[in-house]
N, C-alpha and C positions, 0 to 999 in steps of 0.2 A: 611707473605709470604716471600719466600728465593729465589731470581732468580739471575743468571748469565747473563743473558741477557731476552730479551722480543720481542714482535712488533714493538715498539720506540727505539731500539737499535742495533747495530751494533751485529751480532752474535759469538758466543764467538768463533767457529770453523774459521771466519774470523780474527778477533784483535789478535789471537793466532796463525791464519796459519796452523789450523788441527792438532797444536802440542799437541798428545795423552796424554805425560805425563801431561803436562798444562790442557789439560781437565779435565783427572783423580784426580790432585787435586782441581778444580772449582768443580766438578760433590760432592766431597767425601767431601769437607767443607759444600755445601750445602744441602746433606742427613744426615750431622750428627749435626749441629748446631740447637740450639730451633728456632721450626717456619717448617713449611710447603714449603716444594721443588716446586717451579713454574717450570717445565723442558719445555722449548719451544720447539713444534713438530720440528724432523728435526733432532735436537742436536744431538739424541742417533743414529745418523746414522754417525756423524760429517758435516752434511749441513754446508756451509757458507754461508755468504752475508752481503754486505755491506750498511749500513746506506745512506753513502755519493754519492752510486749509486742512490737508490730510493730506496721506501719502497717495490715496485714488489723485487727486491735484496731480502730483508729478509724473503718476505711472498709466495715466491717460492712454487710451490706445492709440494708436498711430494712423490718420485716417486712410484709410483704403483697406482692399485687399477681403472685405469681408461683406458679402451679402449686406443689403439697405444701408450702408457708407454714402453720405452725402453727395462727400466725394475723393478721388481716391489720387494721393500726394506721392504716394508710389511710381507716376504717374507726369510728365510734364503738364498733361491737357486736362488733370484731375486738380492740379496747384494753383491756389489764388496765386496773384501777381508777389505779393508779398513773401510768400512762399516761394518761390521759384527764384527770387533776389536772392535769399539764403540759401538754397540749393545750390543754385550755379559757385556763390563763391567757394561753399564747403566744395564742393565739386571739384572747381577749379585749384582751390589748394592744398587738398587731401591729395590728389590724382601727379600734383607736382610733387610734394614730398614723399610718394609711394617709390617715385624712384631714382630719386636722391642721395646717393649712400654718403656724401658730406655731410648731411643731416641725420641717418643711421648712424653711422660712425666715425665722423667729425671730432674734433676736439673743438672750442669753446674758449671766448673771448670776448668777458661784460666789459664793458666803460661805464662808469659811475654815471646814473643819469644826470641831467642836466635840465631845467627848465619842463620837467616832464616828459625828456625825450630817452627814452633806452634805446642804447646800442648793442647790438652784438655783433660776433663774426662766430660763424663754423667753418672749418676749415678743415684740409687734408692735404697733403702732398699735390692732388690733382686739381680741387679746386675749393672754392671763396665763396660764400655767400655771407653778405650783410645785411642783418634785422635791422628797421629802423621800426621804433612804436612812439608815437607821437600823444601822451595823452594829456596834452595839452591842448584844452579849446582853442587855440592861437596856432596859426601859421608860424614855423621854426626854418630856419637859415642855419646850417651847419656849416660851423669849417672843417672841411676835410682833412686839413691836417691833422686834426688831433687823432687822425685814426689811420693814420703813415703806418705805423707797425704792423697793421692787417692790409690795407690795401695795397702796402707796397710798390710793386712796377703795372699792378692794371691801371689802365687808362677809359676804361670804360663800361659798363654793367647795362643787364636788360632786367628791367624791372618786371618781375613774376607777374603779378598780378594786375596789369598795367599793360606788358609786353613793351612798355617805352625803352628808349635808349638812353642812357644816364651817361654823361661827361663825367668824369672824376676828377679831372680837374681842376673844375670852380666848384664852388660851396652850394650845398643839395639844401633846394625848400622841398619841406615838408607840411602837408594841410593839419591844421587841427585835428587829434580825435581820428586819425591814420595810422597806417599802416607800408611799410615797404620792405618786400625782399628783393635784393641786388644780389642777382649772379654775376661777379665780378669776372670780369674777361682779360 
């Protein structure tokens, strides 16, 4: 099991402050690393709460679904705008990694980070997918060679969450405080 936070812990939309891009890569280490995503209700809305208040703080109820609810996040047209930023992404990368089985049952390939940048690969007989996580406030320039041993003969990837086309060829920038999955082709 792979959690970002839980019941006994302060919630990560708290220790972070609702900051997106910090979620994005919490959310996207933990869909793509070996082991099973624990996502705590709430999260995919950006819920916060605090430990140090009490545990009612973190175990808050979830809005909707219940007679005199504000209003209800269960719901696209119930979701502040805020909320629905979070949604969509859990959404969008939860719903990618559900059917994934390089990511299920993958084998696994760190490169020591670099400049605040972690890499990974999972991989299978069939196919590649490359982590990048950038948690560097600074725009990153890799060279791609250092990562010949996984990339091997693709020449090209579409980036998950993005749906762009990535060259593999020349050296991949990467924004600050990012995120990228590369299904390599």
């Amino acid at each position: 099991l792979v959690f970002a936070e839980n019941h006994d812990t302060d919630r990560i939309n708290n220790v972070y402050k609702n900051d997106f891009q910090k979620y994005k890569l919490a959310m996207t280490l933990i869909a793509t690393v070996r082991g099973i995503p624990q996502i705590y209700y709430g999260s995919e809305i950006g819920m916060a709460g605090s430990k140090s208040i009490g545990d009612g703080d973190i175990r808050r109820d979830f809005p909707g679904g219940w007679n005199g609810d504000a209003n209800n996040a269960f719901n696209t047209s119930g979701r502040t705008q805020e909320q629905e930023k979070f949604h969509d992404f859990s959404a969008k990368l939860f719903n990618w990694r559900k059917n994934k089985s390089v990511i299920h049952f993958g084998k696994t390939t760190h490169y020591v980070p670099e400049n605040n940048v972690y890499v990974y690969f999972r991989y299978s007989n069939s196919e590649t997918v490359m982590v990048i996580l950038n948690n560097d406030t600074e725009k990153h320039t890799l060279n791609l060679d250092r990562f010949k041993e996984n990339i091997k003969t693709h020449l090209s990837a579409i980036e998950v969450l993005s749906e762009k086309q990535i060259n593999l060829k020349d050296d991949l920038q990467i924004e600050g405080k990012s995120a990228m999955i590369l299904e390599l082709k």
